[in-house]
N, C-alpha and C positions, 0 to 999 in steps of 0.2 A: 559402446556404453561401458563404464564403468563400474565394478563389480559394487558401488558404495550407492548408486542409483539404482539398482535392479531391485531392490529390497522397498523400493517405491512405487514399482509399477503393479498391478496385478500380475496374477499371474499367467502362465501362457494358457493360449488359448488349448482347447483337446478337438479334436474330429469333428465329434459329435457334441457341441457347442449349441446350446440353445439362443436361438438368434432373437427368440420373440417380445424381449422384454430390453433390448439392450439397444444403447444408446453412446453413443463417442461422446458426443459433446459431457455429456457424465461423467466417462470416467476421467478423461482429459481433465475437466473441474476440478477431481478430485484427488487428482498427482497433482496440479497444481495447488492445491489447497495444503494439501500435504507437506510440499517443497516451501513454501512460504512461511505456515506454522512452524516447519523446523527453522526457518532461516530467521524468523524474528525471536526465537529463543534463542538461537547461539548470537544473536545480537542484542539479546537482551532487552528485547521488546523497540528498540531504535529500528524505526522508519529507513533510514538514512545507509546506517549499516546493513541492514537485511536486505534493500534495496541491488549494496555493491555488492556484497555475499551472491544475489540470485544473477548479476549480472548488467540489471538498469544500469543507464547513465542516469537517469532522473531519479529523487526519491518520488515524485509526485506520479509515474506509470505506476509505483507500487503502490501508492495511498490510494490510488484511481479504483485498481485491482481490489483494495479488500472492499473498499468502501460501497463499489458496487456490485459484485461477485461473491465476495466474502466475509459478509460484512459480520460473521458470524468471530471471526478472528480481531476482531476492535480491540475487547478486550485484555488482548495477547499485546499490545504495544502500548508502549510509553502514552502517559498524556500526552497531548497536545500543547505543547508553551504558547503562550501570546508573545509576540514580538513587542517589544515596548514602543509607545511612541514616540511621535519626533518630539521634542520637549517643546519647538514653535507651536504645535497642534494645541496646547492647554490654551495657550495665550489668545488664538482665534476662535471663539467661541460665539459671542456675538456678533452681529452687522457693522457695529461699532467700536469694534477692537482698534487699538491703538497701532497692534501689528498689521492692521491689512494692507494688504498691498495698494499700492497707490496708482489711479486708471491715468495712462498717460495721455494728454490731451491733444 
């Protein structure tokens, strides 16, 4: 591991470690929470880039991740843009649109 990572993990464990209260899945969460909080800052709150930055090929593993995990981190990224629509979608609106498709007999 890398000397630029260690500064994210806890720290090491000692001997005489109190076992009673501790939990992996926890601290695991919370290097991960940690790694992604920095990664959508030095991406500037982009989904997309903080995504490539941690490693995904998808951006949508990382939106999965905060959105159910970390949903605490929302705030840390870009709005969300709407994709615009297709410009035929206005024209179909009613039953009786002039664009509908026509049922072949």
């Amino acid at each position: 591991m890398s000397n630029n990572h260690t500064a994210l993990l806890p720290p090491p464990s000692n001997p005489t470690h109190d076992w009673t209260n501790f939990k992996l899945t926890t601290v695991l969460r919370d290097v991960e929470k940690r790694y992604i909080s920095d990664a959508l800052r030095d991406a500037g709150g982009s989904i997309t880039a903080a995504a490539k930055l941690l490693g995904f090929q998808h951006h949508q593993s990382l939106a999965s991740l905060i959105n159910t995990r970390h949903r605490d981190l929302l705030p840390e990224r870009t709005p969300i843009k709407k994709r615009p629509k297709h410009l035929m979608d206005h024209a179909r609106v009613g039953k009786r649109s002039r664009y509908r498709r026509q049922e072949v007999a």
